[in-house]
MITIMAR-206896 format. One record per residue (C-alpha): residue in three letters; z, y, x. Coordinates in steps of 0.001 Angstrom, whole numbers, padded with zeros to 6 digits, always signed. Example, Ala and Ser with C-alpha at 12.3 -4.5 7.8 and 13.67 -1.06 7.14 Angstrom:
ALA+007800-004500+012300/SER+007140-001060+013670/
//
This chain:
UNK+020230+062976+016861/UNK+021635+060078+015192/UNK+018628+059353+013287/UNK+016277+059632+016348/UNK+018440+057261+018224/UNK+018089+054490+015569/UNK+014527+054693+015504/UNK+013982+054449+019290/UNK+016316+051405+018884/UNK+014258+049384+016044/UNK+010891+050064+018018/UNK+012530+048785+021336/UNK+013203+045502+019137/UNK+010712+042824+019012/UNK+008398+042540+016168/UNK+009022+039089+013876/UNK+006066+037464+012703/UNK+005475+034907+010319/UNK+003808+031874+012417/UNK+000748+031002+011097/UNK+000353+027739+008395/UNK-000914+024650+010119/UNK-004635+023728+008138/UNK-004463+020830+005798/UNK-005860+018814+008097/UNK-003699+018939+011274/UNK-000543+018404+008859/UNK-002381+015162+007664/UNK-002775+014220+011361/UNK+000291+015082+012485/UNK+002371+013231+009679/UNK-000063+009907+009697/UNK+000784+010072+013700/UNK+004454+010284+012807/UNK+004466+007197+010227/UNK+002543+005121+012824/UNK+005101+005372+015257/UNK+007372+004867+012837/UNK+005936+001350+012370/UNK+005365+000383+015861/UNK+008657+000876+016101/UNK+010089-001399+013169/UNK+008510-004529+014514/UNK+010659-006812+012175/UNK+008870-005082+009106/UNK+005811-005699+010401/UNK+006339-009106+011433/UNK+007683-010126+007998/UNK+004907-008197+006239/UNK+002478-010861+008068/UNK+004443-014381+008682/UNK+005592-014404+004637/UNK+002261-014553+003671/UNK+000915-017055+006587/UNK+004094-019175+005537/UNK+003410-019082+001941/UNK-000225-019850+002728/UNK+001152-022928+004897/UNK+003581-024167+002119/UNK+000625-024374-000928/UNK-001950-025660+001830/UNK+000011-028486+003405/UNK+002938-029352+000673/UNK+001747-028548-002878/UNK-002076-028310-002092/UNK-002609-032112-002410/UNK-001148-032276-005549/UNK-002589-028674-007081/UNK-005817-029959-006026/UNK-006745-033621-004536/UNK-010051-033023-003199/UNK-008531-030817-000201/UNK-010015-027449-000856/UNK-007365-026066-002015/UNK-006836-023758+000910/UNK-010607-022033+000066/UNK-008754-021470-003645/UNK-005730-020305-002422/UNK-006747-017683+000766/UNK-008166-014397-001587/UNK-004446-014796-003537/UNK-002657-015148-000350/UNK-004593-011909+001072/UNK-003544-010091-002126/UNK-000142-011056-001550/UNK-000279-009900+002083/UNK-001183-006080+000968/UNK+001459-006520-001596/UNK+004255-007496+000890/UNK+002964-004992+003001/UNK+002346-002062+000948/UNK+006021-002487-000799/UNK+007703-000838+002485/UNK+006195+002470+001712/UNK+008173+002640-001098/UNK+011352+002277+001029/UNK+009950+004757+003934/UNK+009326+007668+001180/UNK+012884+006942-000156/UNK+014035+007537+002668/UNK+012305+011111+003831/UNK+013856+012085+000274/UNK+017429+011118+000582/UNK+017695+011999+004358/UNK+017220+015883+004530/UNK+013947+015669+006556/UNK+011900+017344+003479/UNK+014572+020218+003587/UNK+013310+021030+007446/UNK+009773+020333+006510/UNK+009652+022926+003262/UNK+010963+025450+005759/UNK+008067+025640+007273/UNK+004557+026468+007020/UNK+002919+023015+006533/UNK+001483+020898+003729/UNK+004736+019127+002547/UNK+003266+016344+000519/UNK+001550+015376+003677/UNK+004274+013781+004783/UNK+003663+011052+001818/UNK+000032+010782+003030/UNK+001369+010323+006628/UNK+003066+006786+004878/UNK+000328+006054+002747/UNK-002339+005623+005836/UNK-000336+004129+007895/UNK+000699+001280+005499/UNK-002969+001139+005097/UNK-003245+000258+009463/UNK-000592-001770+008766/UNK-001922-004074+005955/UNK-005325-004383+007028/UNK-004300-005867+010433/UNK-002124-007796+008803/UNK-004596-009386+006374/UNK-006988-009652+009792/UNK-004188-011747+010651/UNK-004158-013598+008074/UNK-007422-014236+007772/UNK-007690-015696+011114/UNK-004581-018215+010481/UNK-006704-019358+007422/UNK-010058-019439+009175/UNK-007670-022201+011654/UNK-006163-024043+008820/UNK-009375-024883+006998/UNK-010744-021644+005573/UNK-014450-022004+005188/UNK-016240-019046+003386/UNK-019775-018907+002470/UNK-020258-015857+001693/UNK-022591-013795+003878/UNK-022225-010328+005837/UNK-022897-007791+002487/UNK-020285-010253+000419/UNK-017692-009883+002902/UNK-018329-006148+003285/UNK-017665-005968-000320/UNK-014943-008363-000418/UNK-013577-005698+002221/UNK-013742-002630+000248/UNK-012148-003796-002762/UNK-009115-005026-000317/UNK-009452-001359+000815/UNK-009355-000622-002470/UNK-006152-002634-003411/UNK-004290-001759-001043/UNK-004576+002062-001443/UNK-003303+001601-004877/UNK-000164-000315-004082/UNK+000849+001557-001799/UNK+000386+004887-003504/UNK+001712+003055-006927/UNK+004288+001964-004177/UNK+004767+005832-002609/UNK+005369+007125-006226/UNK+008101+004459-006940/UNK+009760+005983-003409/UNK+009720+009420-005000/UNK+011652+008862-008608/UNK+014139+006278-006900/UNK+017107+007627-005861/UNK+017760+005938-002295/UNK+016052+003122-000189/UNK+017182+000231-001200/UNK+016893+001091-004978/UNK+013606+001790-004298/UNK+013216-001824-002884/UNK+014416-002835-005574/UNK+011696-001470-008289/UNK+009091-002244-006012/UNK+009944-006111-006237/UNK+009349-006672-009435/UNK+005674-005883-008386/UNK+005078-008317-005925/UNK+005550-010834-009082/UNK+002111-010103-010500/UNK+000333-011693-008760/UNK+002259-015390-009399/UNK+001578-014652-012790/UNK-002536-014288-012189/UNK-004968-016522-010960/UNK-003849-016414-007679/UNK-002217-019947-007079/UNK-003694-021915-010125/UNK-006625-021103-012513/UNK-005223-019337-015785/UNK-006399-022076-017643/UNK-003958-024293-016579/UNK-000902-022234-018088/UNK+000979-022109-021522/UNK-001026-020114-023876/UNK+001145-017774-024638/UNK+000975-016340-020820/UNK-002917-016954-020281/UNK-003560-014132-022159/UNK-001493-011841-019850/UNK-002720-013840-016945/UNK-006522-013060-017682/UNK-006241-009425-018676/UNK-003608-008131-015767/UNK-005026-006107-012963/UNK-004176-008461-010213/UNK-006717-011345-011774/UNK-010207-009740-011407/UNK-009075-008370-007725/UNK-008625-011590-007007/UNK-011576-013620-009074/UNK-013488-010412-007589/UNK-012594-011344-003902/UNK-012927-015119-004697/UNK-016116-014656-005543/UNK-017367-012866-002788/UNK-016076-015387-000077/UNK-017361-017997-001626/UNK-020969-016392-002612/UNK-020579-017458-006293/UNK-021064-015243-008999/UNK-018494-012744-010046/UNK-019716-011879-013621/UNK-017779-008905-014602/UNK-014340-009248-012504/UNK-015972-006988-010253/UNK-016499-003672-012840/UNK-012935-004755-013782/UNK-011535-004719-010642/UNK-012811-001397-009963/UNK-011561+000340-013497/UNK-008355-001243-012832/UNK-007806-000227-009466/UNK-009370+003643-009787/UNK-006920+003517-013399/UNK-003632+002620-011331/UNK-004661+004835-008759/UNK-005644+008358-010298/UNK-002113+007276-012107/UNK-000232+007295-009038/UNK-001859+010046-007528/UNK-000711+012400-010594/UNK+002626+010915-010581/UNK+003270+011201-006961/UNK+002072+015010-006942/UNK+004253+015596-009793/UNK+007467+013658-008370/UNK+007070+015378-005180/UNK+006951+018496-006537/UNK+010221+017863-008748/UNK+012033+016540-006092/UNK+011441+018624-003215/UNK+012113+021953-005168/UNK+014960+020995-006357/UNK+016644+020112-003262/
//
């Protein structure tokens, strides 16, 4: 009687069912919707993301410009390093915002359930992508008003685009992976500024000819010099020899990289928490 009982009791008792796994696809939106609202709503990051370059841009324009070089076309020298430096500044926060999502338990409620986890790191890495191509927009325009004049026509600057496209989605995934191995925020700040150095030490600001030997060979053969000779080139509608096939190698090199390090971090990190 006992045993009749019981089972009338577990089939008056509601069925669980596993809830079925959101597609690859709607994680990726969901998670790139979540990251841009993040940034909306830290307008301070965004604003210093854009005015550090403009300023920087102002400063070699207007104070050292004259000196660096006399003629006063400086600024069309200077603009494709500043724009570098823009993604750079920009694409260092996603470091910080991964960092963050690792240290704060959120990827303990998001491996319980059925989504694409790493998503969550793609969420950053588009946004940041929003983020730094309105900011070099930005940019551009302040240096179109200060004296910017390009010559390049409408194919140059569509290629001029895609290898910022390009450049950017490598710093910030380089960026997303430095998140991932650091152990909180602002230690992952912290690694990610010694990037944002490289490209002082390029052609950026002066031509590599100008410096001591003994760092124009690491000036020439770094990966931020050809992005930038690359883009240079382009705006101005001069010949980019073979900066551009560099640029490329580079760039798909540091990427794939990044990619394989980020899957690997994630996966490291996550399970073990």
């Amino acid at each position: 009687m006992k045993i009749v009982q019981q089972q009338q009791h577990q089939h008056q008792l509601p069925r669980l069912t596993a809830a079925a796994p959101a597609s690859f696809g709607t994680a990726n939106i969901v998670f790139i919707g979540r990251s841009l609202r993040h940034s909306l709503r830290n307008v301070e990051s965004l604003i210093m993301a854009i005015m550090l370059p403009i300023l920087l841009m102002l400063l070699f324009t207007y104070v050292f410009g004259g000196a660096l070089d006399p003629s006063g076309d400086y600024v069309n020298y200077v603009v494709p390093g500043i724009i570098l430096l823009c993604a750079g500044f920009g694409s260092s926060s996603t470091a910080v915002d991964v960092a963050t999502d690792m240290s704060n338990g959120i990827i303990d409620r998001f491996r319980t359930m059925p989504i694409y986890a790493l998503g969550v790191v793609v969420g950053h890495v588009v946004a940041s992508l929003v983020r730094n191509l309105l900011a070099t927009c930005i940019v551009i325009g302040v240096a179109l008003a200060v004296g910017f004049r390009p010559s390049g026509g409408f194919l140059e600057w569509i290629g001029a685009l895609a290898v910022i496209v390009l450049f950017i989605l490598t710093y910030t995934w380089l960026f997303a992976a430095i998140g991932l191995v650091t152990g909180s925020p602002s230690a992952a700040s912290g690694y990610g500024f010694a990037l944002l150095f490289l490209p002082y030490l390029s052609s950026a600001f002066v031509p590599t000819s100008t410096m001591p030997s003994w760092l124009q060979g690491f000036a020439d053969h770094q990966p931020i010099t050809p992005v930038i000779e690359t883009i240079r080139g382009l705006l101005a509608g001069a010949p980019i020899g073979d900066n551009g096939w560099w640029a490329v190698a580079w760039c798909a090199a540091i990427l794939i990289l990044s990619l394989i390090w980020c899957s690997i971090a994630f996966r490291r990190k996550a399970g073990q928490r």
